[in-house]
C-alpha positions as CSV (number, residue, x, y, z in Angstrom):
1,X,86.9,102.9,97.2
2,X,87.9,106.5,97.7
3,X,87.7,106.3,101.4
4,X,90.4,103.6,101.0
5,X,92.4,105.3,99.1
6,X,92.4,108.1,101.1
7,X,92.7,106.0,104.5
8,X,96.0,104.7,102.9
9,X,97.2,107.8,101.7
10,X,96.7,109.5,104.6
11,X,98.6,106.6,106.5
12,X,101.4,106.6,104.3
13,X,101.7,110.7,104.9
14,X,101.8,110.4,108.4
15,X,103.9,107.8,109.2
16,X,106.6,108.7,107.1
17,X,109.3,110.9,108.2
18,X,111.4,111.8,105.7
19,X,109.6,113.4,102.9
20,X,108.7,111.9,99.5
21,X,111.7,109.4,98.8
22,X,111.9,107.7,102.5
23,X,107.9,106.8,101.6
24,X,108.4,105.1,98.1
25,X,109.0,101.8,100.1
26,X,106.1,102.4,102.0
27,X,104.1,103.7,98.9
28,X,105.4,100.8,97.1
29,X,104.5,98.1,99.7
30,X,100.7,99.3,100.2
31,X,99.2,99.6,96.9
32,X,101.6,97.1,94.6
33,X,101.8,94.3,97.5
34,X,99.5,94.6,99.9
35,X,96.1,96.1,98.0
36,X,97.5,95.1,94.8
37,X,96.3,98.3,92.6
38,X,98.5,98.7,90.3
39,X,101.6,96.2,89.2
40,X,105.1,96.7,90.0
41,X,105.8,98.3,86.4
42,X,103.4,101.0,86.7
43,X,104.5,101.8,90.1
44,X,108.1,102.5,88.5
45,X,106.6,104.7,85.7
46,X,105.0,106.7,88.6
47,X,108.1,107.3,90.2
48,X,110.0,108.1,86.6
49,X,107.0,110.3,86.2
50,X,106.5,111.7,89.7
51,X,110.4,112.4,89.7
52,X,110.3,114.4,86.6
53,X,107.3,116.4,87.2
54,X,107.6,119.8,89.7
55,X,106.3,119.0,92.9
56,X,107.2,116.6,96.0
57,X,107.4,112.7,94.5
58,X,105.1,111.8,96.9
59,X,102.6,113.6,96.1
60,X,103.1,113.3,92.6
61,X,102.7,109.5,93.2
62,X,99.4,109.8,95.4
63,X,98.1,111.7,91.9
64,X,99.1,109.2,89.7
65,X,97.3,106.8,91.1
66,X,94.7,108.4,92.4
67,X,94.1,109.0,88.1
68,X,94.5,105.1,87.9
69,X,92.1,104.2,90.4
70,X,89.1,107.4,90.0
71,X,90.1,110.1,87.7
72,X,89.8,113.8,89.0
73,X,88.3,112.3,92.0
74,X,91.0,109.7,92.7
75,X,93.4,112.7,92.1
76,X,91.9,114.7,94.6
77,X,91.5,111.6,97.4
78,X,95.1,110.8,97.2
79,X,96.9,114.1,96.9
80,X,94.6,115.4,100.1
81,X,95.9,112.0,102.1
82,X,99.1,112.4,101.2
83,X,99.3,116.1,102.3
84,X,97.4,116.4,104.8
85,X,99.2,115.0,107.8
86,X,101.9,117.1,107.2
87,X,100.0,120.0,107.0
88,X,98.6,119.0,110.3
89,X,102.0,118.2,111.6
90,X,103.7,121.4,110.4
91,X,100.6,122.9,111.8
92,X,101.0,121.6,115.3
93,X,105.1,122.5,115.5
94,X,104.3,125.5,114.4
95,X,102.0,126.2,117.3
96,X,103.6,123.6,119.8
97,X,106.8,122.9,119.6
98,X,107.9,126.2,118.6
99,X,108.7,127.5,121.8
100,X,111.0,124.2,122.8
101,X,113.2,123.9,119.4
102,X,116.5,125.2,121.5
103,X,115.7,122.1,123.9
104,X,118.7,119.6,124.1
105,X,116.1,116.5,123.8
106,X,114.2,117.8,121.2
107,X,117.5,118.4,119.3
108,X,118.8,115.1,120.2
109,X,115.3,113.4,118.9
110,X,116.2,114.9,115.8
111,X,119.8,114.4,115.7
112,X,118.4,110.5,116.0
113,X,115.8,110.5,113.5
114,X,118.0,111.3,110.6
115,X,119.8,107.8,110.3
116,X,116.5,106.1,110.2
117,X,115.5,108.6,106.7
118,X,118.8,108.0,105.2
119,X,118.3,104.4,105.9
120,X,114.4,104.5,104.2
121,X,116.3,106.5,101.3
122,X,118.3,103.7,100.9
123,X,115.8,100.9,101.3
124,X,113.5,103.4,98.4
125,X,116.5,102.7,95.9
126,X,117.7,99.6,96.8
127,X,114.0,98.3,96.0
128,X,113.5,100.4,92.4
129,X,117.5,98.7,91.6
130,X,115.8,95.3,92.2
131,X,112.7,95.5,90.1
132,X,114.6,97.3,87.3
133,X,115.9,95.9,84.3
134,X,119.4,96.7,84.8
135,X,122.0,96.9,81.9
136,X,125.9,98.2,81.8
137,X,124.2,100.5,79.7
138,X,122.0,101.6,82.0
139,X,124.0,101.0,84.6
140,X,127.0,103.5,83.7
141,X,124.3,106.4,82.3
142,X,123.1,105.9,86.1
143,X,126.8,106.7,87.6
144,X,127.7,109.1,85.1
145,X,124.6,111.0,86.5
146,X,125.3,110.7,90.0
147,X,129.2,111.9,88.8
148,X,127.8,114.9,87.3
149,X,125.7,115.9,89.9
150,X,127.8,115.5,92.9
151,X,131.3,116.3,91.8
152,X,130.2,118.9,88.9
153,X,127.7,120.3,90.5
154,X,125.5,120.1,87.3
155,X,121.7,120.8,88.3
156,X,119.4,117.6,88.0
157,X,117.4,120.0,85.9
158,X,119.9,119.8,82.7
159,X,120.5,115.7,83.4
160,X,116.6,115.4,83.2
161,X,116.2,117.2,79.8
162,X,119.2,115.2,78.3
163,X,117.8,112.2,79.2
164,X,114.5,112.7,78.2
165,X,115.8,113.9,74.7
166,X,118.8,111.7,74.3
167,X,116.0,108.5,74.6
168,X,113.5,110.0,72.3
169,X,116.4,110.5,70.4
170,X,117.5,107.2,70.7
171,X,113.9,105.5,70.8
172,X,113.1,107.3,67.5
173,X,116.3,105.5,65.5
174,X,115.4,102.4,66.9
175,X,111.6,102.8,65.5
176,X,110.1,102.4,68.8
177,X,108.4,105.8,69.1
178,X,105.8,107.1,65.9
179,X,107.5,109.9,63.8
């Protein structure tokens, strides 16, 4: 089991480009659909968790559910598949492609990469929209968010610590959470 784990970890890292959000689809699609080890709400408290902990989400994600599936052990599988292609990766442009990064193809290959990770960025929300349970509720605290960060400049930081109070907060009056 931990070789599989680490096998689809280590896939997921290195055929991703885009870092941690453009490989929640991918993420999503290996161990809720296809391998089926954990179920689709679990996968979006991983993401609510990996988002709010320091630390690249995807990462973050490999540990949860390396915890899930084997403990310390599963911890250790996942996070080392998920980080070690890119380690590898930076290792090799480090090395490699160092000396060609003023070249007008390599620039170009880059220049045409990006549209393809804005477009996995998308797919990742698109996907976490459709599996949640969206109210207007919900729905305007999402936009409100979005408004303060982009046009107030307000750090994510600040959002995340309201939210995170404002529902135990809430959560508390509605008797949902032990006193």
């Amino acid at each position: 089991m931990f070789l599989k784990m680490f096998i689809t970890f280590f896939k997921i890292g290195a055929f991703t480009i885009g870092g941690g959000y453009a490989m929640i689809p991918i993420i999503q699609e290996e161990i809720v659909n296809k391998k089926k080890w954990i179920k689709e709400d679990e996968f979006l408290d991983a993401i609510a968790i990996a988002q709010s902990s320091p630390g690249p989400i995807a990462v973050n994600t490999s540990i949860y559910v390396g915890h899930i599936l084997g403990g310390v052990k599963g911890v250790l599988v996942c996070a080392l598949g998920t980080i070690l292609p890119s380690f590898l990766i930076i290792l090799l442009i480090a090395t490699v492609f160092f000396q060609y990064r003023n070249n007008p193809i390599i620039e170009k290959v880059f220049l045409g990469v990006r549209p393809a990770v804005v477009a996995l960025i998308a797919s990742a929300v698109y996907k976490l929209m459709k599996s949640y349970n969206f109210t207007y509720a919900k729905l305007f605290i999402g936009l409100l968010t979005i408004f303060a960060i982009v046009f107030l400049s307000i750090s994510p930081i600040y959002l995340i610590l309201v939210g995170g109070i404002g529902s135990i907060i809430y959560y508390k009056r509605k008797g949902n959470i032990e006193k």
